[in-house]
VEXVOVEX-565834 format. One line per field, with one value per residue (C-alpha): x, z, y. Coordinates in Angstrom, 2 decimals. Example, Ala and Ser with C-alpha at 12.3 -4.5 7.8 and 13.67 -1.06 7.14 Angstrom:
! VEXVOVEX-565834
X c(12.30; 13.67);
Z c(7.80; 7.14);
Y c(-4.50; -1.06);
! end
This chain:
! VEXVOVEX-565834
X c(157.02; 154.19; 154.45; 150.73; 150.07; 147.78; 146.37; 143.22; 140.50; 140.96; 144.95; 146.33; 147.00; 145.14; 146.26; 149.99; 148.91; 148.11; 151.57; 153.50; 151.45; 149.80; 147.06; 145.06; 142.89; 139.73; 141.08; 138.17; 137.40; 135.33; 135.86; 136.45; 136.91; 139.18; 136.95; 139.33; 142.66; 144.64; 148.07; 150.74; 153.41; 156.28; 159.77; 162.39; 164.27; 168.09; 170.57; 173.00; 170.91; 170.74; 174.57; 175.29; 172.61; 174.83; 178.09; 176.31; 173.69; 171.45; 168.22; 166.38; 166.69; 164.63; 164.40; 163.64; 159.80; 158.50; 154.78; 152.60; 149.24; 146.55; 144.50; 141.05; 141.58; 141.05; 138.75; 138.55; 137.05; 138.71; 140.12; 136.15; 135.15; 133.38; 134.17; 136.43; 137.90; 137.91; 138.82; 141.22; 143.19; 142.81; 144.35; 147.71; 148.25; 149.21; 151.91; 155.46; 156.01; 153.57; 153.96; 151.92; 150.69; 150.29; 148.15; 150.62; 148.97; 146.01; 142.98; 139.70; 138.32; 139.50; 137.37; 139.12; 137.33; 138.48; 137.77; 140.91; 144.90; 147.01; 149.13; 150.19; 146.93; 146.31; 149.52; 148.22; 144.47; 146.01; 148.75; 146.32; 144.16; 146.51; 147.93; 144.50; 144.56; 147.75; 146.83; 143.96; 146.12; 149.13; 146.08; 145.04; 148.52; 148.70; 145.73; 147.28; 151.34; 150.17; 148.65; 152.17; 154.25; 152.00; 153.60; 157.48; 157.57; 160.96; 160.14; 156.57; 157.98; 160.18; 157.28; 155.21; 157.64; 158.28; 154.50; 153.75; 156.08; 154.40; 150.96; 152.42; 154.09; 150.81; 148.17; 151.13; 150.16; 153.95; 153.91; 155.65; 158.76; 159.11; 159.89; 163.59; 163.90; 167.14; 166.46; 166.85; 163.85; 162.34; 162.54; 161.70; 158.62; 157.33; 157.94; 155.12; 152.39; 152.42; 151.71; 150.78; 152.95; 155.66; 155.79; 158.42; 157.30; 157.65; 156.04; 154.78; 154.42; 151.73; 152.91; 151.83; 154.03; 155.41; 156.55; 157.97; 162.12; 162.30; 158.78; 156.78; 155.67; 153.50; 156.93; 158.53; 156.03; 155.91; 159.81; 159.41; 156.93; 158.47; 162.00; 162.46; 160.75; 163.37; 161.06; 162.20; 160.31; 159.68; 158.57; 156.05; 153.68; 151.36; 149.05; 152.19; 153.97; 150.34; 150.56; 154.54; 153.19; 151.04; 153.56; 155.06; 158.23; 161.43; 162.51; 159.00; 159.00; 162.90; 161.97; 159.03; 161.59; 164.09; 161.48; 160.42; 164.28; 164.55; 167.01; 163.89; 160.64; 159.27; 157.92; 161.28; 162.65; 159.60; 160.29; 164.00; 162.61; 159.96; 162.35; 164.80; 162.29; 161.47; 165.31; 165.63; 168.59; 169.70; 172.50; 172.60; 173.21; 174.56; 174.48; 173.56; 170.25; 169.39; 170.74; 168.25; 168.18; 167.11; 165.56; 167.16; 167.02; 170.28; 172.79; 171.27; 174.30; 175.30; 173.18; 170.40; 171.13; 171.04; 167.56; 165.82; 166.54; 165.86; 165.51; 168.33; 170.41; 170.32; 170.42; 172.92; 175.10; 178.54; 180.30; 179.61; 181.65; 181.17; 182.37; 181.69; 179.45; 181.98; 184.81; 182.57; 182.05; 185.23; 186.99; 183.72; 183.37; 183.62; 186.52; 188.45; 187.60; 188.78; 192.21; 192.59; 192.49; 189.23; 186.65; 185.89; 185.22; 183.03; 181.61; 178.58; 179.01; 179.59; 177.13; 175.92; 176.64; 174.05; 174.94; 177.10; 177.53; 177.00; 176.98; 176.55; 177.87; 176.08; 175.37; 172.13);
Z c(54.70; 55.34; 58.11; 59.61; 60.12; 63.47; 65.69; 66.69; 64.74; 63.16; 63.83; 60.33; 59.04; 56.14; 55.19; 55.74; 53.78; 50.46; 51.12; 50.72; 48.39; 45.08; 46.19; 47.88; 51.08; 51.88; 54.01; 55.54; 58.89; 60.73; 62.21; 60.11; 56.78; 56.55; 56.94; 54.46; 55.59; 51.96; 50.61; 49.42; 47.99; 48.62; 46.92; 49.22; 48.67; 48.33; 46.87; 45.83; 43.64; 41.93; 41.90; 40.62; 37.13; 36.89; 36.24; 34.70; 32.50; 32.46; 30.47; 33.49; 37.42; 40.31; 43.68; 46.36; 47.97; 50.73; 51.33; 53.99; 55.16; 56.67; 59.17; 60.46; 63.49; 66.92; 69.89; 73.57; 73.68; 70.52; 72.24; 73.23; 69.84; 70.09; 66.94; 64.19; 67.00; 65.89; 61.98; 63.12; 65.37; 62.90; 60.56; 62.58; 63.29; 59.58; 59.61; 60.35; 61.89; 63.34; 62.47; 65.47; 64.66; 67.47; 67.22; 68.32; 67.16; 68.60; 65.68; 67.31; 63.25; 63.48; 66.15; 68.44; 69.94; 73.49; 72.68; 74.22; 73.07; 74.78; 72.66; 75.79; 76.72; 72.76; 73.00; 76.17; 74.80; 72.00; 73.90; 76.20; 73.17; 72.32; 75.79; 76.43; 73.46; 73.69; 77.46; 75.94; 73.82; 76.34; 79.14; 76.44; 75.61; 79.55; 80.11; 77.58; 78.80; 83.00; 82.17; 80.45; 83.18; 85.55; 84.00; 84.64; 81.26; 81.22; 78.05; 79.49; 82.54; 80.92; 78.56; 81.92; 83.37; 80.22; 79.51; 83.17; 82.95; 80.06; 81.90; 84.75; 82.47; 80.50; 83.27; 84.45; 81.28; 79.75; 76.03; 75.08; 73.43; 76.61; 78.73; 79.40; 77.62; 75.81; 72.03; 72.12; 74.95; 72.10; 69.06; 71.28; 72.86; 72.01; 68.21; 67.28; 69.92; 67.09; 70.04; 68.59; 71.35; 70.19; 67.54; 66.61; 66.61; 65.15; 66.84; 64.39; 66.05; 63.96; 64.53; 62.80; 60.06; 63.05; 64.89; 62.05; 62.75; 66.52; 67.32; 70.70; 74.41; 72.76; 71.43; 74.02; 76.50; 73.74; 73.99; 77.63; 77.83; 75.29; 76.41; 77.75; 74.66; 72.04; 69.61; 67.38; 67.43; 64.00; 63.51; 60.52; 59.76; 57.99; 56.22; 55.50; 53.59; 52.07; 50.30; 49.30; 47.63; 45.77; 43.85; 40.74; 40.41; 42.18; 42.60; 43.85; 46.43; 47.79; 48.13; 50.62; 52.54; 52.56; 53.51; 56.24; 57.51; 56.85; 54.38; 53.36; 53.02; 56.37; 54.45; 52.68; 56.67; 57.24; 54.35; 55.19; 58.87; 58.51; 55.93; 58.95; 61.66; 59.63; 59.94; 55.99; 54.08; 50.46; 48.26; 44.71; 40.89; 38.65; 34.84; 31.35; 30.69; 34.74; 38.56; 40.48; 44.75; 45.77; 49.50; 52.15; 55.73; 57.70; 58.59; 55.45; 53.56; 50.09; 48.83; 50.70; 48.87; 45.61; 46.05; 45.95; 42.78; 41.50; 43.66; 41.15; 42.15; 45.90; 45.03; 42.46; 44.40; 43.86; 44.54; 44.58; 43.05; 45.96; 45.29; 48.06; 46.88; 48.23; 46.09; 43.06; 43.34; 43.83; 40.48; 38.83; 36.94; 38.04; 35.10; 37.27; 40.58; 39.34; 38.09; 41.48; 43.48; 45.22; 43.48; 46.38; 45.81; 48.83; 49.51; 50.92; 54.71; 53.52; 55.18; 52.83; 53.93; 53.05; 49.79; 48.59; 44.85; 43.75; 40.98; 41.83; 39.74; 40.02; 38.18; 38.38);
Y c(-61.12; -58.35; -55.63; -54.42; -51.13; -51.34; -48.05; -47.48; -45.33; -42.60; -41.83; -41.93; -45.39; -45.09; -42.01; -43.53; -46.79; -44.71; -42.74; -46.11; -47.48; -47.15; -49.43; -46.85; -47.57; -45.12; -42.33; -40.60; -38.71; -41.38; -44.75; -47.97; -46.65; -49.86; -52.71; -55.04; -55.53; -53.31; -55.04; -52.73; -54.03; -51.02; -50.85; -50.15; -47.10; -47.82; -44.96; -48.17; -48.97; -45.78; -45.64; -49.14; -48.36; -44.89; -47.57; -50.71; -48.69; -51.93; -52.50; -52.12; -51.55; -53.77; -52.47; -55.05; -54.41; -55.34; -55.60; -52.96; -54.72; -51.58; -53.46; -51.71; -49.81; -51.59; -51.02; -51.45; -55.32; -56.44; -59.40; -60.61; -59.69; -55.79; -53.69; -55.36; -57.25; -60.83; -59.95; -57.23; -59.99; -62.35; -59.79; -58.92; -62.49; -63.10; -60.74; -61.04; -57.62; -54.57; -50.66; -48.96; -45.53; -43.58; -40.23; -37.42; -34.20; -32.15; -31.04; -30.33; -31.22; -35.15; -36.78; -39.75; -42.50; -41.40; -38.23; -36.58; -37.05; -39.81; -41.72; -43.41; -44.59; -45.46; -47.96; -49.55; -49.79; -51.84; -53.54; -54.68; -56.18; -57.96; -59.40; -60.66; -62.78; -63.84; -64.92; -66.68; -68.86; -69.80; -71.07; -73.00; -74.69; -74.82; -77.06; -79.76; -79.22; -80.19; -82.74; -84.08; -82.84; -84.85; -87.96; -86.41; -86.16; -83.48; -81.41; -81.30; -79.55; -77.50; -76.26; -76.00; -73.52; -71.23; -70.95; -70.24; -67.31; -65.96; -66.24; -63.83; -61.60; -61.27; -60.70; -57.88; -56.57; -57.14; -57.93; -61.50; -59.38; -57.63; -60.65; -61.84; -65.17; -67.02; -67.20; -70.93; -70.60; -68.40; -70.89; -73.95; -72.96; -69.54; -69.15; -71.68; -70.33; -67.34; -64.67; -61.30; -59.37; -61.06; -59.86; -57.40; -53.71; -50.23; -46.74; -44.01; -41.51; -39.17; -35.90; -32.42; -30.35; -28.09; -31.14; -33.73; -32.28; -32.46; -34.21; -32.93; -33.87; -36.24; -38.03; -37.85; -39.24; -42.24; -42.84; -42.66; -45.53; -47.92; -47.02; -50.90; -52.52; -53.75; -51.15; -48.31; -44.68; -42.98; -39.74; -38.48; -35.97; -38.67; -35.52; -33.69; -36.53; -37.70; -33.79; -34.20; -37.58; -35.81; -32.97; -34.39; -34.08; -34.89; -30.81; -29.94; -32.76; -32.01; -28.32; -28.59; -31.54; -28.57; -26.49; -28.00; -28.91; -32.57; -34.28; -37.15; -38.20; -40.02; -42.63; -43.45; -43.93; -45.78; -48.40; -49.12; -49.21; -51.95; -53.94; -53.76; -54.69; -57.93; -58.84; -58.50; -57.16; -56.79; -58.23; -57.69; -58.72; -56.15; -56.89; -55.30; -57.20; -55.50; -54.28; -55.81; -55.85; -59.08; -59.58; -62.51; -62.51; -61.39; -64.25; -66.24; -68.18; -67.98; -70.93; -69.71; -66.20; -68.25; -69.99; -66.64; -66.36; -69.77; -73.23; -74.29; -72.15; -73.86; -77.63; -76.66; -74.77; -74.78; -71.20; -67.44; -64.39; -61.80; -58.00; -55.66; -52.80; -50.26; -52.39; -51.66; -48.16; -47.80; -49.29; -48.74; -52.32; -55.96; -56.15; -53.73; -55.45; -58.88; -57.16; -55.49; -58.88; -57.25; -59.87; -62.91; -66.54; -67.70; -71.41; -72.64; -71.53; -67.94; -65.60; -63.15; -59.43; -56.35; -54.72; -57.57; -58.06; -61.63; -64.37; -67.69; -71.02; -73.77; -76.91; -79.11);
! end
């Protein structure tokens, strides 16, 4: 599951990129420093996991990770190929979930393509990008589904009408995630077309150090616009956490946060955000040999929970152990838990809750 950081040039996703990452992507003050699209792969941060090595005192400790794509920056005529166009849609249509950073901060020393701030205008530039391609692709499916419905055929027709809503939507410049359909409408017709505004979506808003607390106009104007779109709106001084990165120890780095009034890194928001927008969540197994934080998607069931760790596991189900992370920070031990009634024995329709503590018994 990757998440691509998109924007156009010049607005901070490289310089975000190497802040998540240790892979680090050219940063540089001119356009298309990114020509290759970078892989990060990120660890989520998760203060469970921190709390459940403090009780088990394991051999070793694995945080679950999820992996950050930086994808050149965009420009007007992407869609018909100008710039990176081609490559960079090519790019954002292999991932799962899009981080938008918006440029939110004036600095007459970093040079934008349109030469003046409007992170508003920067959105819809994109957007607009990326409705045009979409469009592209549902006339396409349209020219094949008529010719079906012609016949009467009744899942032709029923195609026919859901792809003719997306054409209007798109050429009134509405993005695919914007437009009111059921989610069996969704998984029936739209999932497969693999449209790039339907993607789900996260706004960076790129501030400067004075703004990263309580953000600015800039912000606001950007909350304003996207008010109706099922997105979320982070805040983050991208140079400010890209110098925090760079102190060394865990003091230094909490006293400039402290500093500058806010209880966290932005990029430690940004993580749990983007792990989020992909719909993933943790459960985890707590032992000597290691406490480790393995990755499923919400509403995945025990057996499904099981595979992650080994296919075995699946086809071999037979039952999970499930202690509630709360449960075990409580009575400190899974010994404890069992004598206080508090340890679970779920089958394989149990849906796997975020932060569960598991062991699984199966037989192959």
């Amino acid at each position: 599951m990757k998440a691509g950081i998109v924007g156009l040039p010049n607005v901070g996703k490289s310089t975000l990129f190497n802040c998540l990452s240790n892979a680090k992507a050219q940063s540089a003050n001119f356009p298309f420093c990114t020509i290759e699209p970078n892989l990060g792969v990120v660890n989520v941060p998760d203060s469970r996991l921190e709390k459940l090595e403090e009780l088990v005192n394991p051999e070793r400790v694995m945080p679950a990770t999820v992996e950050i794509v930086d994808i050149a920056g965009l420009v007007k005529g992407a869609s018909k190929g100008e710039g990176l166009g081609n490559k960079f849609l090519a790019n954002i249509r292999e991932t799962d979930a899009i981080i938008h950073v918006l440029r939110c901060f004036d600095n007459d020393n970093i040079v934008h393509v349109d030469t003046t701030i409007d992170p508003v205008r920067d959105k819809e530039t994109i957007d607009f990008e990326l409705q045009l391609k979409d469009l592209e692709t549902v006339e396409k499916r349209l020219e094949k589904v008529k010719r079906a419905a012609r016949t009467g055929d009744k899942a032709a027709i029923k195609e026919l009408e859901i792809l003719t809503k997306l054409q209007e939507n798109l050429e009134a410049a509405v993005s695919v995630r914007a437009i009111d359909f059921t989610e069996k409408e969704r998984e029936e017709y739209i999932k497969n077309l693999q449209l790039l505004t339907d993607k789900p979506v996260l706004y960076v808003c790129n501030v400067d150090e004075a703004s990263a607390a309580n953000g600015n106009d800039y912000v606001e104007a950007v909350k304003e616009k996207v008010k109706d779109e099922d997105a979320e709106v982070l805040i983050l001084a991208v140079a400010t956490e890209a110098d925090i990165t760079e102190l060394e120890t865990y003091e230094e780095r909490q006293m400039f946060l402290d500093d500058m009034g806010l209880d966290e890194a932005g990029v430690s928001k940004l993580i749990r955000a983007a792990y989020k927008l992909l719909k993933l969540q943790t459960y985890f197994t707590a032992g000597v040999k290691e406490v480790r934080a393995w990755t499923i998607y919400i509403g995945d069931t025990a057996p499904k929970a099981a595979g992650v760790i080994h296919t075995d596991f699946e086809k071999g189900f037979i039952r999970a152990e499930v202690i509630k992370y709360d449960d075990f920070i409580k009575y400190g031990s899974e010994v404890k838990v069992r004598e206080a009634g508090k340890l679970a024995v779920e089958g394989k329709e149990y849906i796997v809750q975020d932060g569960d503590i598991m062991n699984f018994r199966f037989n192959v």
